[in-house]
py3Dmol code that shows the C-alpha trace and the ligand (Angstrom):
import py3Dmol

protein = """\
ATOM      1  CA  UNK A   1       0.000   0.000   0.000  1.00  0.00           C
ATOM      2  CA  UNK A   2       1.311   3.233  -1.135  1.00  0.00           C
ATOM      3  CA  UNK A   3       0.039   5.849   1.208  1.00  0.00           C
ATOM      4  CA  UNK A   4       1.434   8.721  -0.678  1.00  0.00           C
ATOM      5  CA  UNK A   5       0.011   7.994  -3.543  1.00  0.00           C
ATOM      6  CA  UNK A   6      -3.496   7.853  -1.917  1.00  0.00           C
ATOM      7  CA  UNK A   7      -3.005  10.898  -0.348  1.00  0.00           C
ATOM      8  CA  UNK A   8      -2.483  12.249  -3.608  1.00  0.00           C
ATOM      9  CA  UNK A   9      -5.039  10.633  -5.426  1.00  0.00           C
ATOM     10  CA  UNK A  10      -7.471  12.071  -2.798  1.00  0.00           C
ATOM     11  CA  UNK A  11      -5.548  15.588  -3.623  1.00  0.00           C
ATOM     12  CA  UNK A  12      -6.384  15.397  -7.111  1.00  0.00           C
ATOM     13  CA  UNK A  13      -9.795  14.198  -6.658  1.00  0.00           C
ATOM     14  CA  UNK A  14     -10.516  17.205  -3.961  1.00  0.00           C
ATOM     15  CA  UNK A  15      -9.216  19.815  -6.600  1.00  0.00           C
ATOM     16  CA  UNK A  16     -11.521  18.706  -8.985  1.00  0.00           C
ATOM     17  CA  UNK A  17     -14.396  21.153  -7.148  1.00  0.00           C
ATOM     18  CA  UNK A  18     -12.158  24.207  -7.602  1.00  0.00           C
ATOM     19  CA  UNK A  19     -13.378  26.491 -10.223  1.00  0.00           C
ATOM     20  CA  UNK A  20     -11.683  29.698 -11.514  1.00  0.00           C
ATOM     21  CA  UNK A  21     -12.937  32.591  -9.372  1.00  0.00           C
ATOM     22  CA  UNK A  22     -13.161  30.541  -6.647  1.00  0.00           C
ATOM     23  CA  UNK A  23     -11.314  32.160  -3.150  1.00  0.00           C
ATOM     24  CA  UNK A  24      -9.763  28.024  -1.611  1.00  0.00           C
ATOM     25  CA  UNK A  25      -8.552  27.499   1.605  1.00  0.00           C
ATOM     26  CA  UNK A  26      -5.432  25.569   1.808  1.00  0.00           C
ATOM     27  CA  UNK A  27      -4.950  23.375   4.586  1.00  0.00           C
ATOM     28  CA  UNK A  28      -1.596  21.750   6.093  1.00  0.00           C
ATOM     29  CA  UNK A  29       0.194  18.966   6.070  1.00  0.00           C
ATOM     30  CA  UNK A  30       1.641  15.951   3.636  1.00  0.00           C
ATOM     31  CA  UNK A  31      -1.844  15.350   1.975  1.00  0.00           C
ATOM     32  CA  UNK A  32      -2.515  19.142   1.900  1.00  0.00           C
ATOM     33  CA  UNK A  33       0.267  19.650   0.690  1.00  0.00           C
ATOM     34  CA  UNK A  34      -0.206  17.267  -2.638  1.00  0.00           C
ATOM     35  CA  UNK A  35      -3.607  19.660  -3.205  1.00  0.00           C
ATOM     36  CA  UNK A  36      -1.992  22.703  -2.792  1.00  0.00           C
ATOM     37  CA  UNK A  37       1.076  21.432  -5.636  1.00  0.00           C
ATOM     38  CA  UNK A  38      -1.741  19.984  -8.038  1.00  0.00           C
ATOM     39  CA  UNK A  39      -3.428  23.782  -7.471  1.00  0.00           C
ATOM     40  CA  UNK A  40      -0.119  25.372  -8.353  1.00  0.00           C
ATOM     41  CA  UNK A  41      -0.561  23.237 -11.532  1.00  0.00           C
ATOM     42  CA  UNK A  42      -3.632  24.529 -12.185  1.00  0.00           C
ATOM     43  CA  UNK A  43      -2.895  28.264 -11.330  1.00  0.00           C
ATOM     44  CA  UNK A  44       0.080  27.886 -14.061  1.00  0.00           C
ATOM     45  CA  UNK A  45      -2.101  26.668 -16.751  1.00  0.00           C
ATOM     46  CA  UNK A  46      -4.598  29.496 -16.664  1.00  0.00           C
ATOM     47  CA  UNK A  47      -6.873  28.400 -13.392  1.00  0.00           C
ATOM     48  CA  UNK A  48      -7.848  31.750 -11.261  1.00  0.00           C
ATOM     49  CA  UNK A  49      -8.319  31.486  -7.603  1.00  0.00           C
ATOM     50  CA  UNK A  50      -6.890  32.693  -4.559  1.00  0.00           C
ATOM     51  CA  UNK A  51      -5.451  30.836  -1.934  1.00  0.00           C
ATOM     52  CA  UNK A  52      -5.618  31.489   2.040  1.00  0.00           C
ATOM     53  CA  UNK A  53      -3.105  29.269   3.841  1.00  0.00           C
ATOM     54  CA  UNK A  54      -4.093  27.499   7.068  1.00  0.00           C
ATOM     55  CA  UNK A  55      -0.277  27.891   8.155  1.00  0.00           C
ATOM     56  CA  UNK A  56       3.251  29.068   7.289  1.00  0.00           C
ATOM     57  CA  UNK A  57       4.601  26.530   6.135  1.00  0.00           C
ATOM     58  CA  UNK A  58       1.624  26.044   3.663  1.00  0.00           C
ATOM     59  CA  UNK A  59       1.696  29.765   2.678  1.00  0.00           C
ATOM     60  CA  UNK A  60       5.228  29.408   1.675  1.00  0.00           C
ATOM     61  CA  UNK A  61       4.622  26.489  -0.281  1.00  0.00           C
ATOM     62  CA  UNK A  62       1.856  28.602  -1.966  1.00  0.00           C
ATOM     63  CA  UNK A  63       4.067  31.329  -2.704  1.00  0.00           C
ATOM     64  CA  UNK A  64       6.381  28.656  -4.424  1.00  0.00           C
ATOM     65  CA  UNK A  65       3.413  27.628  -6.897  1.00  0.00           C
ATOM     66  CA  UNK A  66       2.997  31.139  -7.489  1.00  0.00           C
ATOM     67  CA  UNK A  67      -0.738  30.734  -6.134  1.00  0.00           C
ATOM     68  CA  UNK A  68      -2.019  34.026  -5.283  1.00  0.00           C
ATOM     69  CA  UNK A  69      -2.703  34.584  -1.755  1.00  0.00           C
ATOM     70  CA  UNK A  70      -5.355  36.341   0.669  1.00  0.00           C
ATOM     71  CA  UNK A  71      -6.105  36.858   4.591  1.00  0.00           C
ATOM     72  CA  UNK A  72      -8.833  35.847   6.094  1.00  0.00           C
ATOM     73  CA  UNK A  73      -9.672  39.545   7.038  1.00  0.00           C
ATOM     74  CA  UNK A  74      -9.237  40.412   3.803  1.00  0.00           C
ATOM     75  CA  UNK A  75     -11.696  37.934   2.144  1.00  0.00           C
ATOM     76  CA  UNK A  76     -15.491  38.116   2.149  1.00  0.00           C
ATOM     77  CA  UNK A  77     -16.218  34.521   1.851  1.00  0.00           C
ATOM     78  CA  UNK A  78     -14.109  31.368   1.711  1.00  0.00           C
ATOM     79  CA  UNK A  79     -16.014  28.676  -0.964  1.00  0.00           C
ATOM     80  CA  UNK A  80     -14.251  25.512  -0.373  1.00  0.00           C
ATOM     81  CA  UNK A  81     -11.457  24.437   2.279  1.00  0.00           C
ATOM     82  CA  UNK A  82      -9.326  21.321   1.334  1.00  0.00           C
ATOM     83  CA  UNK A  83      -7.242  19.639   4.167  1.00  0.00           C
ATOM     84  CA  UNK A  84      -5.814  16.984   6.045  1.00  0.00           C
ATOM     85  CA  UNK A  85      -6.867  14.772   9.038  1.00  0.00           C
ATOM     86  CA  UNK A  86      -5.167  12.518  11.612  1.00  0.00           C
ATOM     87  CA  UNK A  87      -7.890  10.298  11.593  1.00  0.00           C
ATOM     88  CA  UNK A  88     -11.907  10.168  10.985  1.00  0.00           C
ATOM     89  CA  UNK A  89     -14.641   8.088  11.997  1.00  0.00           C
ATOM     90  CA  UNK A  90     -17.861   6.560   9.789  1.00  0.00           C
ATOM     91  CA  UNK A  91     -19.558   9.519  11.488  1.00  0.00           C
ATOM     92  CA  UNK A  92     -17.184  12.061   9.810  1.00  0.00           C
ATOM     93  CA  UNK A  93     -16.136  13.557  12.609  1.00  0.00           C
ATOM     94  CA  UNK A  94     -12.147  14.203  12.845  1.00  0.00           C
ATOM     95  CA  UNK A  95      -9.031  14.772  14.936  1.00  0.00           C
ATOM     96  CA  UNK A  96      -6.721  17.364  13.130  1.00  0.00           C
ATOM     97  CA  UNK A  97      -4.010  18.987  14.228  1.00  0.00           C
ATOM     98  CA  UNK A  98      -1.000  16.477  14.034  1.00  0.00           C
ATOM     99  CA  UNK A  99       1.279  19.304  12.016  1.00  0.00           C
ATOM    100  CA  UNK A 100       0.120  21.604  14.861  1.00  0.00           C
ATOM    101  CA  UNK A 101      -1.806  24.069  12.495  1.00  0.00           C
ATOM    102  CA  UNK A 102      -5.703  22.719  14.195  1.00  0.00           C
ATOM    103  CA  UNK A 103      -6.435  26.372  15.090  1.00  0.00           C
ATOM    104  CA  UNK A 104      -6.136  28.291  11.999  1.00  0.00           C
ATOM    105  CA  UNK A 105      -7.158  24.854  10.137  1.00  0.00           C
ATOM    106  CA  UNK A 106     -10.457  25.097  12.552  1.00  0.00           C
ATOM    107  CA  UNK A 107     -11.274  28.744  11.524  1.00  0.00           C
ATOM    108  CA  UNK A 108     -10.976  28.557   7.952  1.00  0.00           C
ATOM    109  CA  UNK A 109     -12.790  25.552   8.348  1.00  0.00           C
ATOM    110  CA  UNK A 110     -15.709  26.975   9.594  1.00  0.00           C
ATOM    111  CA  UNK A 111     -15.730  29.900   7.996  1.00  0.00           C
ATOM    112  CA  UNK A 112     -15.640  28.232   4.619  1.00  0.00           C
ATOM    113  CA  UNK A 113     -18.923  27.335   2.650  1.00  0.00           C
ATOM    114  CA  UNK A 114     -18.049  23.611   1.450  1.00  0.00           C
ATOM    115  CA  UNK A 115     -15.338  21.604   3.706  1.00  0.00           C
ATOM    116  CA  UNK A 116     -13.332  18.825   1.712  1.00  0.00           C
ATOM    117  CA  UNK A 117     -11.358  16.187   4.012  1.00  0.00           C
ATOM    118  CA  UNK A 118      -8.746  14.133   1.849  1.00  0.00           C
ATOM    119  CA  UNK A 119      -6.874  11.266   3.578  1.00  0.00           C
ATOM    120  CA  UNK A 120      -4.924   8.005   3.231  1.00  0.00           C
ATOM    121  CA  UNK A 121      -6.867   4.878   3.770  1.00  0.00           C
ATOM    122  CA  UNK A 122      -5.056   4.178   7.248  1.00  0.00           C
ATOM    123  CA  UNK A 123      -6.969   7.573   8.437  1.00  0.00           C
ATOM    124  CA  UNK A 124     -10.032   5.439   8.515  1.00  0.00           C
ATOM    125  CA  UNK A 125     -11.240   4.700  12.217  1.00  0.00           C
ATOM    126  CA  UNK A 126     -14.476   2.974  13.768  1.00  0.00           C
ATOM    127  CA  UNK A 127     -13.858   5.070  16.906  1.00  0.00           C
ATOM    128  CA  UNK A 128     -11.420   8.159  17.200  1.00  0.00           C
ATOM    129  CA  UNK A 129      -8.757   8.173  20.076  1.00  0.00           C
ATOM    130  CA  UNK A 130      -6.150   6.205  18.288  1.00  0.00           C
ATOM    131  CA  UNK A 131      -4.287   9.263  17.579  1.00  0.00           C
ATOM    132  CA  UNK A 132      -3.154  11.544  20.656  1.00  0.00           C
ATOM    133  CA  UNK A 133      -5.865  14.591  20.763  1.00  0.00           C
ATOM    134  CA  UNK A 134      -3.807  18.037  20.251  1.00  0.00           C
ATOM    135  CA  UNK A 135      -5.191  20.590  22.120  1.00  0.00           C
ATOM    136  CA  UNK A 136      -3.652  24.160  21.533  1.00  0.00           C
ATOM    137  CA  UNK A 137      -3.136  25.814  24.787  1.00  0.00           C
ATOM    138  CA  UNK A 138      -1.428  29.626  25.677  1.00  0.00           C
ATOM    139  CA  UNK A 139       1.823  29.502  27.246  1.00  0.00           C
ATOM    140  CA  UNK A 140       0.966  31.367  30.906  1.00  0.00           C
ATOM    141  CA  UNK A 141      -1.597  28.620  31.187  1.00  0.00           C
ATOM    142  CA  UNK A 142      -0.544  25.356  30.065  1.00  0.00           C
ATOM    143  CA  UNK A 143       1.478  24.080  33.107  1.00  0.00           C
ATOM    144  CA  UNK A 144      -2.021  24.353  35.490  1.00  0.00           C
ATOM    145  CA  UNK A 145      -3.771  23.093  31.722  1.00  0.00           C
ATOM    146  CA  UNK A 146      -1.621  20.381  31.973  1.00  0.00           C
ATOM    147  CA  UNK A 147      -2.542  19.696  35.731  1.00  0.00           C
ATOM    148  CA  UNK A 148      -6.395  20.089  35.224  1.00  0.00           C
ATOM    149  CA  UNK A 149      -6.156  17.193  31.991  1.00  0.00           C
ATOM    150  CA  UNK A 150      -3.964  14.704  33.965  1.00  0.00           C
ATOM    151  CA  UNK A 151      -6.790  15.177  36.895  1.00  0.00           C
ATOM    152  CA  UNK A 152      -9.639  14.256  34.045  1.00  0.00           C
ATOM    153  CA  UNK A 153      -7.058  11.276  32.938  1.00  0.00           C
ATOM    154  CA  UNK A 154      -6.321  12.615  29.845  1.00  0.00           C
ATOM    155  CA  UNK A 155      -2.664  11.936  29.969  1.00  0.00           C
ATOM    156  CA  UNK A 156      -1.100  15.070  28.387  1.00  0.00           C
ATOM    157  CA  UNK A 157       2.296  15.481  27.062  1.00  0.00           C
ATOM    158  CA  UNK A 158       3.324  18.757  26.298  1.00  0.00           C
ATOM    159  CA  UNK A 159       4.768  18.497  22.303  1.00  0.00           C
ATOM    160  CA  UNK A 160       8.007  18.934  21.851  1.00  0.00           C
ATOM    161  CA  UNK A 161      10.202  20.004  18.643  1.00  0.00           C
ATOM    162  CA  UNK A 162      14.252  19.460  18.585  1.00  0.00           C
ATOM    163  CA  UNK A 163      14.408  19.034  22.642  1.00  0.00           C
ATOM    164  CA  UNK A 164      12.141  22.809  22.578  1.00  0.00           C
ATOM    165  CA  UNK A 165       8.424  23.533  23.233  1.00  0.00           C
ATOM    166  CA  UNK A 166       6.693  23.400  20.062  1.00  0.00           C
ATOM    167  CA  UNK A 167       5.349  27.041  19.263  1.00  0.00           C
ATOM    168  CA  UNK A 168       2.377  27.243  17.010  1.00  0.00           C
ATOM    169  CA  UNK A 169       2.005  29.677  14.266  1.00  0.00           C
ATOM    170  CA  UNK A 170      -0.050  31.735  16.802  1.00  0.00           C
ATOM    171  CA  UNK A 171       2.689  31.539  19.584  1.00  0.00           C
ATOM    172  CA  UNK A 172       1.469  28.820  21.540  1.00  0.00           C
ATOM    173  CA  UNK A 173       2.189  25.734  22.886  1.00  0.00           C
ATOM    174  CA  UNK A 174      -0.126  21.837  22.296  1.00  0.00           C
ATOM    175  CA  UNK A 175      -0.821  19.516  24.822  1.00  0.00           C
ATOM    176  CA  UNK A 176      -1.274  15.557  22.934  1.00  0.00           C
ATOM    177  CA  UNK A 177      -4.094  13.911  25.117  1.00  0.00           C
ATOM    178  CA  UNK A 178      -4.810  10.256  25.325  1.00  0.00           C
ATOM    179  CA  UNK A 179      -8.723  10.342  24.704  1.00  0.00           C
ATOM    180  CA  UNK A 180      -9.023   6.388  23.699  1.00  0.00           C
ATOM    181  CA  UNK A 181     -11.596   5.767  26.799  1.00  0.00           C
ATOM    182  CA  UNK A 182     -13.640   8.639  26.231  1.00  0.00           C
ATOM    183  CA  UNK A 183     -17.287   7.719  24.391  1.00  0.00           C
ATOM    184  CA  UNK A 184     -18.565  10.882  24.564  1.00  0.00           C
ATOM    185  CA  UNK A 185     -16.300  12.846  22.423  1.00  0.00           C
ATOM    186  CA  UNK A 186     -18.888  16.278  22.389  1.00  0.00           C
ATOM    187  CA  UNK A 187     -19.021  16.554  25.978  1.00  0.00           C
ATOM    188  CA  UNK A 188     -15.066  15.862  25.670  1.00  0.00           C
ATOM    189  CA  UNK A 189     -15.496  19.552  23.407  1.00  0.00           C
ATOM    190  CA  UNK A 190     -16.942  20.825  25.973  1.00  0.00           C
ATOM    191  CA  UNK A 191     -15.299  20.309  29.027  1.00  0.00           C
ATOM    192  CA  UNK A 192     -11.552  21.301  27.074  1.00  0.00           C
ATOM    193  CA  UNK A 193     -12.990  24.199  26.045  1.00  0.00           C
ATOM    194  CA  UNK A 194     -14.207  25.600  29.234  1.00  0.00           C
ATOM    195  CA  UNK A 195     -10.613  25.323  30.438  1.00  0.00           C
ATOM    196  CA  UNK A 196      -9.384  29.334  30.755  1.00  0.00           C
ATOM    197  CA  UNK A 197      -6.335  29.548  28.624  1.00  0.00           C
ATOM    198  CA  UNK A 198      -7.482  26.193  26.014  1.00  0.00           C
ATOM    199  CA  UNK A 199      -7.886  27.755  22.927  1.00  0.00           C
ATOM    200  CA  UNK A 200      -8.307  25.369  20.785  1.00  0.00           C
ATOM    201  CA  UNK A 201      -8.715  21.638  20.314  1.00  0.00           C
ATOM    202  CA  UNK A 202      -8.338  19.383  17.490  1.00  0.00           C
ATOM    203  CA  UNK A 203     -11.799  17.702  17.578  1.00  0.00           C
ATOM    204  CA  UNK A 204     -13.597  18.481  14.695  1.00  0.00           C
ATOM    205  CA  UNK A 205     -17.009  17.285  14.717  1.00  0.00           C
ATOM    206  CA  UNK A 206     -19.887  17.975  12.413  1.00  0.00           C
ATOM    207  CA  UNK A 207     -17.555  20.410  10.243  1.00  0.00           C
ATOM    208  CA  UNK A 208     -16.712  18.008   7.327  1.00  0.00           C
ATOM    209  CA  UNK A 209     -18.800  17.888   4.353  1.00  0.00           C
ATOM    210  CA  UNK A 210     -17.123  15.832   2.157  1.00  0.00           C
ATOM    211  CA  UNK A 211     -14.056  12.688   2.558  1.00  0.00           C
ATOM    212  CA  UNK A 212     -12.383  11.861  -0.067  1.00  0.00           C
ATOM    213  CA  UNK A 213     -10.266   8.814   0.712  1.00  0.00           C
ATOM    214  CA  UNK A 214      -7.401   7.454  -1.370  1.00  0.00           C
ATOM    215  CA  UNK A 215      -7.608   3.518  -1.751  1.00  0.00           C
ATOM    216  CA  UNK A 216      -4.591   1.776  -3.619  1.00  0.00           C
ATOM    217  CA  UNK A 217      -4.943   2.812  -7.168  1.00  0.00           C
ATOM    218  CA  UNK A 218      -8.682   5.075  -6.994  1.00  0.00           C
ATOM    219  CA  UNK A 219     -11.129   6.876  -4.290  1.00  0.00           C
ATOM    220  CA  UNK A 220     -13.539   6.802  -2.535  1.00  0.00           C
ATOM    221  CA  UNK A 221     -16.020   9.413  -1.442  1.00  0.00           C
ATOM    222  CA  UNK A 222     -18.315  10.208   2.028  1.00  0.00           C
ATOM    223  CA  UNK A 223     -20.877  12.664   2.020  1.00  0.00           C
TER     224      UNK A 223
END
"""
ligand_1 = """\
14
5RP
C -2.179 19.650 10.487
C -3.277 18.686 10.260
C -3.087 17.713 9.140
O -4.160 17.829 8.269
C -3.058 16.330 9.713
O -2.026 16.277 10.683
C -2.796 15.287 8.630
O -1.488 15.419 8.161
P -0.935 14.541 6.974
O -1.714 14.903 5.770
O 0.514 14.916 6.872
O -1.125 13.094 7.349
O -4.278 18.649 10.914
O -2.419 20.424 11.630
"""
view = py3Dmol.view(width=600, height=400)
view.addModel(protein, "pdb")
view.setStyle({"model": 0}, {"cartoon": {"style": "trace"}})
view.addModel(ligand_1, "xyz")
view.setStyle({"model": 1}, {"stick": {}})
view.zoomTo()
view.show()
């Protein structure tokens, strides 16, 4: 199984709803990034959108393509947002946020008017939890964050990047939380986000419209 490839066959698929005129969110991450290189293909042979980036690292990729860019402040209306997920569940609800972009990712995301998910078949869960939560947390707050989770038995371990705190695009730090024994993942949402100084998790539920999912050689696709 070639997991690249499906990612990219996914990325292809996804780009397929892109029409000129169009203003496309650009998510983050190896799959993302395979959508925002086919785009840059596009762009070159004549296709006119604009781009806003869900991170840095996928705005300078953007810049690359030569894909012209946008804010969010600057833009009236996002049509379609294409990203990434760590995993997602027959439900369609997801955990993103494993690249550390979830808050800007969860913004455009639900500020955009059609939501496309592309992923690898091994993204593919019955249950979510396999993959450590990231919740995005300030820095003044996340030591006594980090107490309050390990009291609820979440198990958090403060994400680290070449032996330093990993620093978000925003300046803050994530927490990875062990949420494998936890069936109710919307009062989960709840109860991390009435923690003072949690910003953001990486729980997105009801915000996907569409999964594409590359498998071997085609795709497949949830609505
Ligand atoms: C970044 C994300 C990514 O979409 C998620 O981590 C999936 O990444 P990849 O496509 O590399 O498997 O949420 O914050």
């Amino acid at each position: 199984m070639n997991l690249d490839n499906e990612k990219r066959l996914a990325a292809i698929e996804a780009v397929k709803y892109v029409k000129s005129g169009m203003t496309v969110g650009l998510g983050t991450g190896s799959t993302a990034a395979h959508m925002v290189k086919e785009l840059g293909r596009l762009v070159k042979n004549g296709l006119e959108i604009v781009g806003v980036p869900s991170s840095e690292n996928t705005k300078k990729l953007a810049m690359e393509l030569g894909i012209p860019l946008t804010t969010l402040e600057k833009t009236s209306a996002i049509d379609l947002y294409i990203d990434g997920a760590d995993e997602f569940d027959p439900y369609m609800q997801l955990i993103k946020g494993g690249g550390g972009a979830l808050l800007r990712e969860k913004i455009l995301t639900y500020n955009s008017d059609l939501v496309i998910i592309i992923a690898d078949s091994q993204k593919e869960v019955k249950r979510l939890g396999d993959f450590k939560l990231p919740v995005e947390t300030i820095p003044f707050a996340t030591k006594k964050i980090e107490q309050s989770l390990q009291k609820m038995g979440l198990q958090p371990k403060l994400r680290v990047k070449d032996s330093e705190n990993f620093v978000t695009d925003e300046g803050n730090f994530i927490l990875d939380l062990n949420i494998e024994h936890i069936s109710n993942i919307q009062l989960l949402e709840t109860k991390l986000k009435q923690i003072p100084g949690v910003v953001e998790t990486g729980l997105f539920l009801d915000m996907a419209d569409i999964i594409i999912i590359g498998q071997g050689e085609t795709t497949i696709t949830l609505k």
